[in-house]
C-alpha positions in Angstrom: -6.3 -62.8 -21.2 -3.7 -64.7 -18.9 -1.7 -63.0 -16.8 0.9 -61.3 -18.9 3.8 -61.3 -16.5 7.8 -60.8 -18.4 11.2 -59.6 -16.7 12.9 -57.4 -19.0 16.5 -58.4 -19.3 19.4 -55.9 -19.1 16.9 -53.2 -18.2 18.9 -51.0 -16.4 21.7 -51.0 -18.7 19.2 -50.4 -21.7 17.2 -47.1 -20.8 20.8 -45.6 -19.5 22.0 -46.6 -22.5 19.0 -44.2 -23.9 20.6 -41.4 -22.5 17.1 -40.1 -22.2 16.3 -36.6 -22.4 13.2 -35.5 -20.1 11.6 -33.5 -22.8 12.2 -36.3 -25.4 10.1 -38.8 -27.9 11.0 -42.5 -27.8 10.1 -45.3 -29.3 10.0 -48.9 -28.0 8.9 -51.1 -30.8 8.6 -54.2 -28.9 6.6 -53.1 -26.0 5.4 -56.7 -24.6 3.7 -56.5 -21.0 5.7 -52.9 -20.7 8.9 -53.3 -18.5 11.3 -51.0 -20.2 8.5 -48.8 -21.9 7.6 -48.2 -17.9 11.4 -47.1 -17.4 11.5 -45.4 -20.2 8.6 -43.4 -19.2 9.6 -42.9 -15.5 12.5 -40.7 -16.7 10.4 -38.3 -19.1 8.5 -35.3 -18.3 4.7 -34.3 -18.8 6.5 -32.9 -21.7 8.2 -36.0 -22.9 6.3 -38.6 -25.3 6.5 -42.2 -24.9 5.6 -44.4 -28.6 4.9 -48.0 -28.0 4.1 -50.8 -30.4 3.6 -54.4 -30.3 1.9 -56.8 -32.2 0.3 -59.2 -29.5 -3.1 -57.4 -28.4 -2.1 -59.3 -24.5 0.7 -57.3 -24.6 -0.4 -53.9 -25.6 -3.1 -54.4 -23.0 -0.7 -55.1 -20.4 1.6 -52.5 -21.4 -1.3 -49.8 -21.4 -2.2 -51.0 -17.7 1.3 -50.7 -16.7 2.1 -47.7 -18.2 -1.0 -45.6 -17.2 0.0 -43.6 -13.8 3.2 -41.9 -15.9 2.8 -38.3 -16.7 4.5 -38.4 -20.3 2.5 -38.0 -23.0 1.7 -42.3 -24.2 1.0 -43.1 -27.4 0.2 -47.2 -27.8 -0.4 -48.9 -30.8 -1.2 -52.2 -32.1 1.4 -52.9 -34.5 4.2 -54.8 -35.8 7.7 -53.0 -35.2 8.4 -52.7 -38.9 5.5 -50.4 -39.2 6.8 -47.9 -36.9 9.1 -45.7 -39.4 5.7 -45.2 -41.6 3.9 -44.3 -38.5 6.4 -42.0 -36.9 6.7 -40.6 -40.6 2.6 -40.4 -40.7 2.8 -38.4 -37.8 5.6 -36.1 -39.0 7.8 -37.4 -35.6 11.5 -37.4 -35.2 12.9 -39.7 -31.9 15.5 -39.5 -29.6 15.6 -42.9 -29.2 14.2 -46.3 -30.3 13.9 -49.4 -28.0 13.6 -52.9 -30.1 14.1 -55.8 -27.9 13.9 -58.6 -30.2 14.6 -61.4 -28.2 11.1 -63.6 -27.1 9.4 -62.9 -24.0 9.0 -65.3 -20.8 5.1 -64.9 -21.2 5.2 -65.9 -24.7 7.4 -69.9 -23.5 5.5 -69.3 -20.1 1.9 -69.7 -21.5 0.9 -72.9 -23.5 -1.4 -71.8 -25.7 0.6 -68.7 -27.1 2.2 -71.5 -29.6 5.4 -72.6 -27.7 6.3 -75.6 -26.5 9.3 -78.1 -25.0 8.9 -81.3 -26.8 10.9 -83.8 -25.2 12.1 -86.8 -27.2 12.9 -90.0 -25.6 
């Protein structure tokens, strides 16, 4: 695995924009190397769970490295985003929130053989 490395954009705005309750169960469906997942986390109890998806196995092995010294209860799962209402549903879970940042991550333009690439025509 390379080095997954990401800077989450507009974090701060994003998990106060959660409002997030200590004791509550949030979702990030696009978990990546785990920047806001890792915020998200920091502001929830032993008591509060933590639901993170992702469909790159880099990046759910990143996030689970990053996320492993919180105290919330972490649940991280290799999966596409658009199978997280059946799994929540599977699992009889109701959230408080739900983080989807759907934009494409620095490690994915960063890293040439993750299938991006500047052409340049001349």
């Amino acid at each position: 695995m390379s080095d997954f490395s990401h800077v989450s954009v507009l974090l701060d705005e994003t998990v106060e924009n959660l409002a997030i309750k200590p004791d509550g169960i949030y979702a990030d469906g696009t978990a990546g190397g785990g920047g806001h997942s890792f915020e998200i986390g920091r502001r929830l109890s032993k008591n509060g769970t933590l639901i993170c998806t992702d469909r790159d196995s880099e990046a759910v092995e990143a996030c689970t490295k990053r996320l492993g010294t919180l105290e919330c209860k972490k649940d991280i799962i290799h999966s596409e985003f658009r199978a997280l209402p059946e799994i929540l549903k599977n699992r009889g879970i109701k959230l408080d929130g739900l983080l989807l940042d759907l934009g494409v991550s620095s490690h994915q333009l960063d890293t040439p053989d993750r299938g991006f690439s500047y052409l340049i025509c001349g």
